[in-house]
PARO-175671 format. One line per 4 residues: number of its first residue (from 1); for each residue x, y negated, z negated of N, C-alpha, C. Coordinates in steps of 0.02 Angstrom, whole numbers, plus 50000, padded with zeros to 5 digits. Example, Ala and Ser with C-alpha at 12.3 -4.5 7.8 and 13.67 -1.06 7.14 Angstrom:
BEGIN
1	50660/50284/49610/50615/50225/49610/50660/50165/49610  50642/50112/49646/50684/50053/49643/50645/49998/49606
***
This chain:
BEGIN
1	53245/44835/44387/53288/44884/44420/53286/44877/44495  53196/44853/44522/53218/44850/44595/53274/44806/44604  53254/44735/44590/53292/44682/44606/53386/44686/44601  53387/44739/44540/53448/44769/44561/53487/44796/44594
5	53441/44837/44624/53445/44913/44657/53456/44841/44753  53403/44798/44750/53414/44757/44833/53478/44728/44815  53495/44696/44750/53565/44664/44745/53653/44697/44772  53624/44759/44757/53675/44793/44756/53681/44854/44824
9	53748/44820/44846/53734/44869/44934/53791/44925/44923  53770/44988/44942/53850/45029/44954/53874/45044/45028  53940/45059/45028/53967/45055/45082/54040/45110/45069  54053/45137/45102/54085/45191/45097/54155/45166/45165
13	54199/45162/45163/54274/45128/45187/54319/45166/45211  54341/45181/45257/54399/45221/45289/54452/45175/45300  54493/45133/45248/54544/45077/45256/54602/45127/45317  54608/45113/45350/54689/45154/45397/54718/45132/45425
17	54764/45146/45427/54829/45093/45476/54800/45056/45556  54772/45113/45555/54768/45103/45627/54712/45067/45655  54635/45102/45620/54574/45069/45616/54533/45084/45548  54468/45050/45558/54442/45011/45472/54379/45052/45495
21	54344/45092/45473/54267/45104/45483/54239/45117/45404  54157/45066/45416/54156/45058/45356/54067/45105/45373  54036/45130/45342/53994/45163/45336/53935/45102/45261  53874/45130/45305/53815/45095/45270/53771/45107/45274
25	53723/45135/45230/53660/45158/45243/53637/45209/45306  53703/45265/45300/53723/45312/45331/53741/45312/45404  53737/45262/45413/53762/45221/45470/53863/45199/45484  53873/45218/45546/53965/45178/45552/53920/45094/45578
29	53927/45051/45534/53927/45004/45569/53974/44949/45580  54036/44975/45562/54103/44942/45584/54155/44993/45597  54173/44967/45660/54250/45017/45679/54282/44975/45721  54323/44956/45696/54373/44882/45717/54452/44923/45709
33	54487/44886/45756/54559/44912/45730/54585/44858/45662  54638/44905/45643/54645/44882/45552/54697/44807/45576  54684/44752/45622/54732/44695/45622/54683/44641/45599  54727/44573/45575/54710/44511/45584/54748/44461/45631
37	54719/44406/45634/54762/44353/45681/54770/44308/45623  54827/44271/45619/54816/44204/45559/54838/44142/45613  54819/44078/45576/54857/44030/45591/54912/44013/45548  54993/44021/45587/55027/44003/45540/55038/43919/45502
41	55012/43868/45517/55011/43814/45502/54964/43822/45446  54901/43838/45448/54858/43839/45389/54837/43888/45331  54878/43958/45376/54861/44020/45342/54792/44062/45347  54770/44017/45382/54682/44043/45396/54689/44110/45447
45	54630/44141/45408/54616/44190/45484/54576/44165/45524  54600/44203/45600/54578/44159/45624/54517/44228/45664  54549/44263/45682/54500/44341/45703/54516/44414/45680  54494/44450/45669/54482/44519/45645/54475/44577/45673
49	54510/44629/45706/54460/44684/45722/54511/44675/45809  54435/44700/45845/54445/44697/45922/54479/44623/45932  54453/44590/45918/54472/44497/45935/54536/44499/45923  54575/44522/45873/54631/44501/45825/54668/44555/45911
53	54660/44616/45905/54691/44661/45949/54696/44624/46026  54644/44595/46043/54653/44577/46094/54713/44511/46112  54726/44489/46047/54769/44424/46039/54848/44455/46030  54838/44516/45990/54933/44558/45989/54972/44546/46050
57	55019/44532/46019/55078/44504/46080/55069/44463/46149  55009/44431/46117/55017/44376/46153/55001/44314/46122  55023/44315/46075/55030/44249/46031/55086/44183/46056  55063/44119/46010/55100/44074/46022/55116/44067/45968
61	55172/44016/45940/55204/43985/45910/55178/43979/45828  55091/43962/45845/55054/43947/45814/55003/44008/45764  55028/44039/45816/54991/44103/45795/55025/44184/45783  55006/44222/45722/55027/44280/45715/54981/44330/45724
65	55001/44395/45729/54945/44444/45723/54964/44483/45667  54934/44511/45617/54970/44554/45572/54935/44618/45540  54965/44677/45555/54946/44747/45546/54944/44751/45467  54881/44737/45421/54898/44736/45348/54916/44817/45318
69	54894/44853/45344/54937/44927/45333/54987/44979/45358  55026/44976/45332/55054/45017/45371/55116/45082/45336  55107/45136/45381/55111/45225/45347/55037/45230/45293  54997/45205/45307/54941/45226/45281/54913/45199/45208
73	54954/45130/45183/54946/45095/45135/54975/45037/45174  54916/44980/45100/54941/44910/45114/55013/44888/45106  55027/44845/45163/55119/44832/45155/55089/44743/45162  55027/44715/45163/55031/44651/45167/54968/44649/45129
77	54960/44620/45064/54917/44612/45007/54834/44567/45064  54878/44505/45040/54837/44445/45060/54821/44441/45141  54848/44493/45196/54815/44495/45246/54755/44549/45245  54776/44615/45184/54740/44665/45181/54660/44639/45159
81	54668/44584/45119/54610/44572/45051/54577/44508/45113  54599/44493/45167/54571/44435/45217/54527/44481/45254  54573/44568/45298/54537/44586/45336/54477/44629/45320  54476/44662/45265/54429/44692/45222/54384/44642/45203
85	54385/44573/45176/54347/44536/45179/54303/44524/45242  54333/44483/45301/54282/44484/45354/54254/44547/45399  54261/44609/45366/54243/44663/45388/54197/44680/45340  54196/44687/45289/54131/44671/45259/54066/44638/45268
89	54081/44598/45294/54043/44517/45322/53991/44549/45377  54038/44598/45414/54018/44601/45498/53947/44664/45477  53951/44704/45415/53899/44737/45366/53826/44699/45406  53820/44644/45372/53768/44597/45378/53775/44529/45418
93	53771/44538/45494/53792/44492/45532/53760/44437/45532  53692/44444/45508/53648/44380/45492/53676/44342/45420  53685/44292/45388/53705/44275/45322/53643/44303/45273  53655/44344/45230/53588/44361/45179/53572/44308/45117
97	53508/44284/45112/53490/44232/45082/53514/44241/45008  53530/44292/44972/53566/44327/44926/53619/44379/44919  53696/44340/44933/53749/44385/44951/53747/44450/44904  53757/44496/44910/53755/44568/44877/53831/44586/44815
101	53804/44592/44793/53861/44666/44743/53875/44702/44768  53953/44737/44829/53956/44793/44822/53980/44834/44784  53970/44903/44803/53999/44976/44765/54001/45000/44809  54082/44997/44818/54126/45021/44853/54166/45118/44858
105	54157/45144/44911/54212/45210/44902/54249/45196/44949  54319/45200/44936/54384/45205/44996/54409/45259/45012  54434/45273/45024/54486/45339/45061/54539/45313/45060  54602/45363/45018/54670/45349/45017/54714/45396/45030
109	54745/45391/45058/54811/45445/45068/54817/45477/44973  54830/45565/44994/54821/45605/44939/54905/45578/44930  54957/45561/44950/55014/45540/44949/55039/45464/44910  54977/45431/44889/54980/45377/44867/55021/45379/44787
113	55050/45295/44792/55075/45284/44709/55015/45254/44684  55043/45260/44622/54997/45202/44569/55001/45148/44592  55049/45114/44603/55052/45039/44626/55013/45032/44695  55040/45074/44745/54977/45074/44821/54920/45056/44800
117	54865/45106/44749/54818/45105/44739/54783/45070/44695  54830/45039/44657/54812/44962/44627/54797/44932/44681  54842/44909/44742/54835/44874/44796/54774/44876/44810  54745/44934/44831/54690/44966/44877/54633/44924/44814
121	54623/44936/44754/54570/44915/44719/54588/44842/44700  54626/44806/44701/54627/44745/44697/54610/44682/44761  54612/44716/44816/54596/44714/44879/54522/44704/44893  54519/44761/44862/54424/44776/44860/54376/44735/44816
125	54428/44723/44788/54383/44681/44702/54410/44624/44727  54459/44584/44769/54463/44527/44797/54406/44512/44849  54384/44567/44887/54350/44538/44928/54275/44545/44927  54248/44555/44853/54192/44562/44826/54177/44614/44801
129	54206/44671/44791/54166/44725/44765/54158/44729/44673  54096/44748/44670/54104/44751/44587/54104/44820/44559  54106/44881/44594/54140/44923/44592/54158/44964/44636  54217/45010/44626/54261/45042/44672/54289/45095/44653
133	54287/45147/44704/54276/45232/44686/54330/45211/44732  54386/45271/44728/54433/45306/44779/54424/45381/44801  54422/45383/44851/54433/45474/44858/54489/45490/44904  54540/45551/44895/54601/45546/44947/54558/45578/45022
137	54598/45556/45058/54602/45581/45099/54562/45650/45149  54604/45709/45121/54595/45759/45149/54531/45793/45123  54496/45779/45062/54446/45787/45016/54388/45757/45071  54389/45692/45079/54339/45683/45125/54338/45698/45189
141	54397/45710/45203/54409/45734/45286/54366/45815/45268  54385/45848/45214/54339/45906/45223/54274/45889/45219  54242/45862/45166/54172/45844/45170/54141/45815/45214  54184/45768/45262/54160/45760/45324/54164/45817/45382
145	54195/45890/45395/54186/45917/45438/54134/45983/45410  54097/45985/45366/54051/46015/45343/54082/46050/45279  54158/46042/45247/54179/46129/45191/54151/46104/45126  54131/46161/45084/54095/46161/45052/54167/46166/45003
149	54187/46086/44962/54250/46081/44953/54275/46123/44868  54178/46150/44844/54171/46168/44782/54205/46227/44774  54190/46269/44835/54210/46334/44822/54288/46371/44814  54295/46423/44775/54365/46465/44780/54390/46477/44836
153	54396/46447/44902/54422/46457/44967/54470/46430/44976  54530/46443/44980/54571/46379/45049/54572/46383/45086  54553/46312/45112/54559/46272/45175/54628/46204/45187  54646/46223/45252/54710/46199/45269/54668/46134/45297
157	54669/46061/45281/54679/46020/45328/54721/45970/45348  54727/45955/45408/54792/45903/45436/54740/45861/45480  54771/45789/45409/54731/45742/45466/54805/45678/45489  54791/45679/45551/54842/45649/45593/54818/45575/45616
161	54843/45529/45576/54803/45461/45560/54851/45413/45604  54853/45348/45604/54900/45316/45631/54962/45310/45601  54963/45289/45532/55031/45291/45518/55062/45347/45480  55023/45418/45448/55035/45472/45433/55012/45530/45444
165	55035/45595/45447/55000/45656/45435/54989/45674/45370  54936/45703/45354/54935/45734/45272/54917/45787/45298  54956/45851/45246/54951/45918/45255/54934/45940/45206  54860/45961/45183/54832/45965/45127/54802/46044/45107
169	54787/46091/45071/54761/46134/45043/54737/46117/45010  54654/46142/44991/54623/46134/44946/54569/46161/44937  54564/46195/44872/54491/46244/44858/54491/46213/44775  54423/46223/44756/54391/46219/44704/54384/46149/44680
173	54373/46111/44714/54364/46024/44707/54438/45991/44712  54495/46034/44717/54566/46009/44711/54604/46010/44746  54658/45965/44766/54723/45996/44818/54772/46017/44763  54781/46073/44815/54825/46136/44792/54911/46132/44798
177	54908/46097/44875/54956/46092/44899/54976/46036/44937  55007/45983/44950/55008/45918/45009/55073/45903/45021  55072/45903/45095/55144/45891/45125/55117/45817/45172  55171/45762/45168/55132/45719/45205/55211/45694/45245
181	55202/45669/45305/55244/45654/45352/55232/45577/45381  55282/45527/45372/55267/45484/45409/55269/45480/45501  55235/45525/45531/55242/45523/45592/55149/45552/45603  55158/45498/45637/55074/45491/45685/55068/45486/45725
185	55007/45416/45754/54985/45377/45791/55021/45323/45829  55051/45309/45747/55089/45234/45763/55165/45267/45801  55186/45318/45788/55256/45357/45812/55262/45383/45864  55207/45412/45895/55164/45415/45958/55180/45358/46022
189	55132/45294/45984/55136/45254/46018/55228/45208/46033  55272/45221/45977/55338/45203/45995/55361/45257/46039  55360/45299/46037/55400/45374/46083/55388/45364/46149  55318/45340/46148/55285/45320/46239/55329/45255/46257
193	55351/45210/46209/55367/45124/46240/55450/45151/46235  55490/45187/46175/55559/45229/46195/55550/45245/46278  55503/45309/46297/55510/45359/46357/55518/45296/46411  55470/45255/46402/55463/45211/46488/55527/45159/46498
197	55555/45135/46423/55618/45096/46435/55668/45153/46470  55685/45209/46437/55720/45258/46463/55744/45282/46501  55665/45315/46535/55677/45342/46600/55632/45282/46682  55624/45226/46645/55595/45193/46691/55635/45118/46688
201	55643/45106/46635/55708/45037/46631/55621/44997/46636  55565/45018/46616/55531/44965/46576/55490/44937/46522  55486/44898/46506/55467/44874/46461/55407/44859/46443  55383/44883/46387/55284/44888/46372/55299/44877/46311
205	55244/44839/46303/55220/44816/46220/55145/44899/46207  55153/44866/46132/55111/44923/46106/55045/44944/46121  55007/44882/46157/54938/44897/46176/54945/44937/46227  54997/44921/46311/55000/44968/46340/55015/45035/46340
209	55060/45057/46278/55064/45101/46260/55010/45150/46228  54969/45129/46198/54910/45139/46162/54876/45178/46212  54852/45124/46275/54817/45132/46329/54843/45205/46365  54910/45206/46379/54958/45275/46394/54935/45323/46343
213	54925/45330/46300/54903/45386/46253/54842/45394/46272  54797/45372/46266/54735/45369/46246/54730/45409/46326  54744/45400/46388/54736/45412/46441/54772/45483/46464  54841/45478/46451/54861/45549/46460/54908/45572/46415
217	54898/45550/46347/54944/45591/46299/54930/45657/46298  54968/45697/46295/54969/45782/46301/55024/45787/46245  55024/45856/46219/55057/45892/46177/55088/45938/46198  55074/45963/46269/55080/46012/46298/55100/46003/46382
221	55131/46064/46428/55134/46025/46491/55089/46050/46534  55062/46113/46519/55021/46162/46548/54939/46159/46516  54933/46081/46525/54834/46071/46519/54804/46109/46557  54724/46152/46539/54682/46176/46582/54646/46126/46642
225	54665/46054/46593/54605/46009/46624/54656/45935/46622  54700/45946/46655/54734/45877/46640/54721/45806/46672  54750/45768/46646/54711/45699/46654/54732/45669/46729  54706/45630/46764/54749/45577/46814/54803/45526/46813
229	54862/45530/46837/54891/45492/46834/54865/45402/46823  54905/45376/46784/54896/45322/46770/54957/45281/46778  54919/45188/46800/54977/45179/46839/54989/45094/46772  55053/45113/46756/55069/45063/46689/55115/45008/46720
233	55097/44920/46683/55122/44860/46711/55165/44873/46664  55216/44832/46656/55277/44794/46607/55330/44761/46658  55371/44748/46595/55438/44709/46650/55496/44741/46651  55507/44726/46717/55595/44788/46736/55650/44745/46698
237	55678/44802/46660/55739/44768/46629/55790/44781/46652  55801/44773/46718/55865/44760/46765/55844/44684/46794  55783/44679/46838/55778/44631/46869/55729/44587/46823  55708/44619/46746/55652/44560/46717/55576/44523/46763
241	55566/44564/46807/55525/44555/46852/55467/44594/46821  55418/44583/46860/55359/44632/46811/55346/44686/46871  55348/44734/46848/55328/44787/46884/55264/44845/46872  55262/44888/46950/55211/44947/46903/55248/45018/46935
245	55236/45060/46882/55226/45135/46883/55180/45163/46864  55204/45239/46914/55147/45288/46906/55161/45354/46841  55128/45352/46770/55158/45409/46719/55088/45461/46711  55127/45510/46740/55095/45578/46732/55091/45597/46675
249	55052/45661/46613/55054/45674/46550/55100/45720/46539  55133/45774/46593/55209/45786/46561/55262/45737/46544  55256/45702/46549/55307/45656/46555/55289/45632/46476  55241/45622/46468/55209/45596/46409/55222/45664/46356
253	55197/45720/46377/55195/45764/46336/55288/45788/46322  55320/45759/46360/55394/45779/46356/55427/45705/46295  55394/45653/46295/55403/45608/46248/55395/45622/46194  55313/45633/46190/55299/45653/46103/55320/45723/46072
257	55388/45764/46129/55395/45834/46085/55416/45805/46017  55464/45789/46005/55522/45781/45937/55453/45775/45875  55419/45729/45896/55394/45701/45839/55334/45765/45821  55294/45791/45892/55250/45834/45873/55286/45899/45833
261	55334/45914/45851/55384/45950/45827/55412/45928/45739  55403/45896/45709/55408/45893/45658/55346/45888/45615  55292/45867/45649/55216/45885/45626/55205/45978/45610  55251/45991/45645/55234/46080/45646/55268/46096/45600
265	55358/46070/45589/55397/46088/45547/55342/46075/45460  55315/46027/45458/55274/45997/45388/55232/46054/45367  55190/46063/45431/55126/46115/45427/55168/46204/45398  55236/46209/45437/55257/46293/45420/55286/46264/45348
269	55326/46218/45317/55326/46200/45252/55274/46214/45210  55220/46161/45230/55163/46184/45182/55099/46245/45159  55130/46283/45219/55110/46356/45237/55154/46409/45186  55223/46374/45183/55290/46417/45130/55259/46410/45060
273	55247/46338/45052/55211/46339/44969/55151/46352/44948  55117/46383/44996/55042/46388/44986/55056/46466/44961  54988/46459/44883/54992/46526/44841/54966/46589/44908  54979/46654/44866/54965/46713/44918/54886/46711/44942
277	54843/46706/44888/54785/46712/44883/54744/46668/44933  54785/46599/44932/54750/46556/44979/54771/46556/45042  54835/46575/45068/54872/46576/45121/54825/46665/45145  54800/46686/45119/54745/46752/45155/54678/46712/45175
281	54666/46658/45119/54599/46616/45155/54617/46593/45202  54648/46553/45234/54684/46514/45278/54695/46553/45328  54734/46609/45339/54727/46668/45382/54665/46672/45421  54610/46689/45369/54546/46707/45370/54503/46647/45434
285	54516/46589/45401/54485/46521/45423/54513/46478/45489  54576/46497/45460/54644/46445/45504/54639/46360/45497  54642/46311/45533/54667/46252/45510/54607/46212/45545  54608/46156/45529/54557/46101/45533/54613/46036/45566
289	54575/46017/45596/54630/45940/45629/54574/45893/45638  54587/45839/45600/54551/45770/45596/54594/45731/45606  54569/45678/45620/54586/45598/45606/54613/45576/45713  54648/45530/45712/54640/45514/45778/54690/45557/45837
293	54753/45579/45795/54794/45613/45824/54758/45681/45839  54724/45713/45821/54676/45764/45840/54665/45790/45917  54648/45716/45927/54629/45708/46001/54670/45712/46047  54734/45697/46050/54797/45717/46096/54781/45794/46130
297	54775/45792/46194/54767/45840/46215/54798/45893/46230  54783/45980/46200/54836/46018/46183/54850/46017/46118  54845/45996/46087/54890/45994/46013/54867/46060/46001  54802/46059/45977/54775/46133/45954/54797/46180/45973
301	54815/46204/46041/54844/46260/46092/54901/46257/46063  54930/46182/46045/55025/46232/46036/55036/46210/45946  55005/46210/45907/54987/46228/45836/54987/46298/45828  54928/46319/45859/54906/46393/45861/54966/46426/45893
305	54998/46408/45927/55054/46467/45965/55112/46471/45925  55115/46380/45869/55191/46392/45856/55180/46440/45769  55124/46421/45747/55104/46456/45691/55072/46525/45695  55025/46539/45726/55002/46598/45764/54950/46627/45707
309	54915/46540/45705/54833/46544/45657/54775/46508/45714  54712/46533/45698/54666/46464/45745/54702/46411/45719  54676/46354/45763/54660/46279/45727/54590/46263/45790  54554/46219/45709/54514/46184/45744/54497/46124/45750
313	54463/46092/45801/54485/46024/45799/54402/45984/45764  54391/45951/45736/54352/45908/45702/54313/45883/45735  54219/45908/45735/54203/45875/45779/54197/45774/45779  54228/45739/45809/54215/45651/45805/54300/45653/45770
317	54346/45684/45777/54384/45689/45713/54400/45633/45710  54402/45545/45745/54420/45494/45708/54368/45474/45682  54297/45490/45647/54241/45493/45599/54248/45541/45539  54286/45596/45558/54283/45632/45502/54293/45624/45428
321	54339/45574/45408/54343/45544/45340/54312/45497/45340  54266/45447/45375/54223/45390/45365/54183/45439/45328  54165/45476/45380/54085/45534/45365/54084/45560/45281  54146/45578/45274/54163/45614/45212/54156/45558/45155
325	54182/45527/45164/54178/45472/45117/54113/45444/45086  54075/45458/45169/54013/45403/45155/53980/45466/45110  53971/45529/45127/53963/45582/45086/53943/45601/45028  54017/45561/44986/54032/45569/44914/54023/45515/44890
329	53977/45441/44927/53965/45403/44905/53877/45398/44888  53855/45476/44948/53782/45482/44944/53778/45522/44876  53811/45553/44880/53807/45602/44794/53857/45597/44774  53877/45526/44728/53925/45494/44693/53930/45542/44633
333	53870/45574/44601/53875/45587/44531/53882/45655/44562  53869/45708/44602/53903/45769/44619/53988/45775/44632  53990/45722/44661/54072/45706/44674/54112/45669/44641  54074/45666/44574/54121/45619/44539/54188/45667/44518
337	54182/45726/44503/54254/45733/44512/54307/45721/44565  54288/45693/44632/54336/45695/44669/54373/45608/44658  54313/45554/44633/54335/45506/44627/54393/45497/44578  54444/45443/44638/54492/45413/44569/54499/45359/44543
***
């Protein structure tokens, strides 16, 4: 049984559009963004992760970069089952004199098909696992921010990922209720590269855009604590010259209305179908916000104003479903009802 017990490693998986964190021996010891690089002549990968990101759009001829997920499932099989493979790898950076068995838990969008989630476990079982638990989403996003997911309570959570929102209810080990929206991270980051062609006539690829979020995305125009202007390269598309500007976070926060604005429209939807009984818990509690969109600054402030419940924000909230996951992988047989 020992010799079994060293054969066999677990690892608990946050697959997401956006980024991959894989949990181990209660440890994050991978958090890479979810790309690969290939060579198109041989098909090989060639880097993974940060490396692969640092190569986006600026490739040659020779070379692709490719996002294997995207809205929050695999849309590219054999890049998905490459990058999950060498992310696995990065587990045990030394080679182990006896490669391991894993047993695997993933995290999936509560929104998923049957066929997605074939994907997701064929993926996993391509790139070594000899077994593989699923848990959705919002299930571990709660177990990662401490709710005790057993009990008769509802709890509202919205986790705002890169390529989706899920708008989930759920008490007694179950979702009750799920509204899911394809608008995120990744919609985010187009609204910012829309605003600067727009009102600036320039042109940014997605990393700079990224960088624009991450720096002064706002939700709001009236921050307590707002950020410093930041000053963004691209090329003028009058003169195709490369230029710089200076973008403030209203400006930013005046980009991402439409879209944050339909994140709210999802949330008062899934507030309409939620039973009486739980929509008084919810009252009681108010809302939870995980995943990376979380962090946009303000969101919480104008959630709460347009619904007129708390919300709270997750502490690590782009850990919160790693955490959860890794969780229900520590007490697999307590949570086996959540597995699918």
């Amino acid at each position: 049984m020992g010799l079994f017990n060293f054969l066999t490693q677990e690892i608990a998986i946050d697959l997401g559009t956006a980024n991959t964190l894989i949990i181990h021996n209660d440890q994050v010891v991978v958090d890479e963004p979810s790309i690969v690089a290939k060579d198109r002549t041989t098909n090989k990968i060639i880097a993974v992760g940060k490396k692969a990101m640092m190569m986006h759009e600026k490739t040659h001829d020779n070379l692709k970069t490719i996002r294997p997920l995207k809205d929050g499932v695999i849309a590219d099989f054999d890049a998905a089952e490459g990058m999950l493979r060498e992310m696995i790898k990065m587990v045990y950076p030394k080679k182990p004199l006896f490669p391991p068995s894993w047993k695997m838990v993933i995290c999936i969008p509560s929104s998923i098909t049957e066929v997605e989630k074939r994907a997701v476990r064929d993926s996993a079982e391509q790139a070594g696992a000899k077994e593989v638990y699923m848990i959705h989403e919002p299930m571990a996003a709660a177990l990662g921010i401490g709710i005790d997911v057993e009990e008769p309570t509802g709890n509202m959570i919205i986790d705002i990922g890169g390529g989706t929102t899920g708008i989930s209810v759920i008490s007694l080990g179950g979702i009750v209720c799920d509204q899911s929206v394809r608008i995120a991270g990744d919609e985010f980051t187009q609204d910012i590269i829309e605003a600067m062609r727009k009102y600036h006539s320039l042109n940014i690829g997605e990393r700079t855009a990224e960088q624009i979020k991450i720096h002064v995305g706002a939700a709001i125009k009236d921050l307590e604590n707002p950020p410093d202007d930041i000053f963004v390269n691209g090329r003028d598309l009058v003169t195709g010259i490369p230029k710089q500007i200076q973008v403030s976070y209203e400006e930013i926060a005046e980009a991402l209305d439409k879209s944050i604005f339909k994140i709210e429209e999802a949330i008062l939807k899934a507030l309409e179908k939620t039973k009486p009984e739980l929509a008084a818990d919810i009252y009681r509690r108010g809302l939870y916000l995980t995943g990376g969109g979380a962090l946009l600054r303000g969101l919480d402030r104008r959630i709460a104003q347009k619904i007129q419940l708390p919300v709270h924000i997750a502490e690590d909230p782009l850990r919160a479903v790693v955490r959860g996951t890794g969780m229900s992988l520590k007490n697999i047989n307590r949570f086996s009802f959540l597995m699918k």
